[in-house]
N, C-alpha and C positions, 0 to 999 in steps of 0.2 A: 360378684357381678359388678360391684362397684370399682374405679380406680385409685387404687391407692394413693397415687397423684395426686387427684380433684380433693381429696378427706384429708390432705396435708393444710397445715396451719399458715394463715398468709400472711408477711411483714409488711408487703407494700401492694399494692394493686399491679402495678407491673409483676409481681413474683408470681400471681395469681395463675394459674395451669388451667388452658380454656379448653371444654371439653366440647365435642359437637354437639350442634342444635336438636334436639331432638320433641319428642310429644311422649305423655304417657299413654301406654295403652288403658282405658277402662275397665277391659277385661279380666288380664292377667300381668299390668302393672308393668311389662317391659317398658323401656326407652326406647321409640322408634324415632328414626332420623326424618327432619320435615319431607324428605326428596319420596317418601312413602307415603300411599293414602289410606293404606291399611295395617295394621300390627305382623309384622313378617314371623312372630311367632305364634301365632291365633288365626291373623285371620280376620281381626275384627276390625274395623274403619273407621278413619279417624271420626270420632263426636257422633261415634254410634250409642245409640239410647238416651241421646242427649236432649234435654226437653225444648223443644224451640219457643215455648213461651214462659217466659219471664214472672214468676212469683213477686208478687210487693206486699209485702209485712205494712201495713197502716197504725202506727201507735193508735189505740184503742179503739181500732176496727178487726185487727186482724188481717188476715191474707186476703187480696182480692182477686185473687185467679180466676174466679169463673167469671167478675166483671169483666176482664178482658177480652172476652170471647164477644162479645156486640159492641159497636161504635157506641148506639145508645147509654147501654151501661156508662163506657167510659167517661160522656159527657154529663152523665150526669154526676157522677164523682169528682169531675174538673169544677161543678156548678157548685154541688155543695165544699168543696173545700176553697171555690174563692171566696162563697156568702158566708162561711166559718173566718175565714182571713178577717173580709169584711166588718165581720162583728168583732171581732177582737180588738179590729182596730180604732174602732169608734170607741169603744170604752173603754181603751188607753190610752188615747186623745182626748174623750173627755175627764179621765181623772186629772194628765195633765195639765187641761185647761182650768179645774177647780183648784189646781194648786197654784197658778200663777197670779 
């Protein structure tokens, strides 16, 4: 399936053999060309079962995906992570201040 071409070894950037643009399929992993909205061997459409909302990993919170689902939520995690900034920053302002 692949081109023997594209898997050849490159000396210079210009030597480099440009293959059409394409997308993979989710499904069943063909290369479909972008000028396609669906996999022309499946069937299945581009950034099908694709999650539209956004996972964020928080060092030592963990995932906060179901905060995202309320504005509220989200505000209050923007609140406590400036009064976190906040605090940290005072008491490494004031150590450098004991040091000067």
């Amino acid at each position: 399936m692949s081109d023997p071409a594209l898997d050849a070894p490159v000396v210079k950037a210009a030597d480099a053999p440009r293959g059409a643009a394409t997308w993979p399929c989710s499904a069943c992993g063909a290369a479909v060309g972008l000028e396609y909205d669906a996999c022309t061997q499946c069937g299945t459409g581009f950034l099908a079962g694709a999650d539209p909302v956004v996972a964020v990993d928080v060092p030592l919170l963990g995932p906060i995906r179901p905060l995202a689902v309320s504005k509220g939520a989200r505000a209050w995690v923007m609140i406590g992570g400036g009064l976190a900034v906040c605090v940290v920053l005072v008491i490494v302002l004031s150590l450098v201040g004991l040091l000067l």
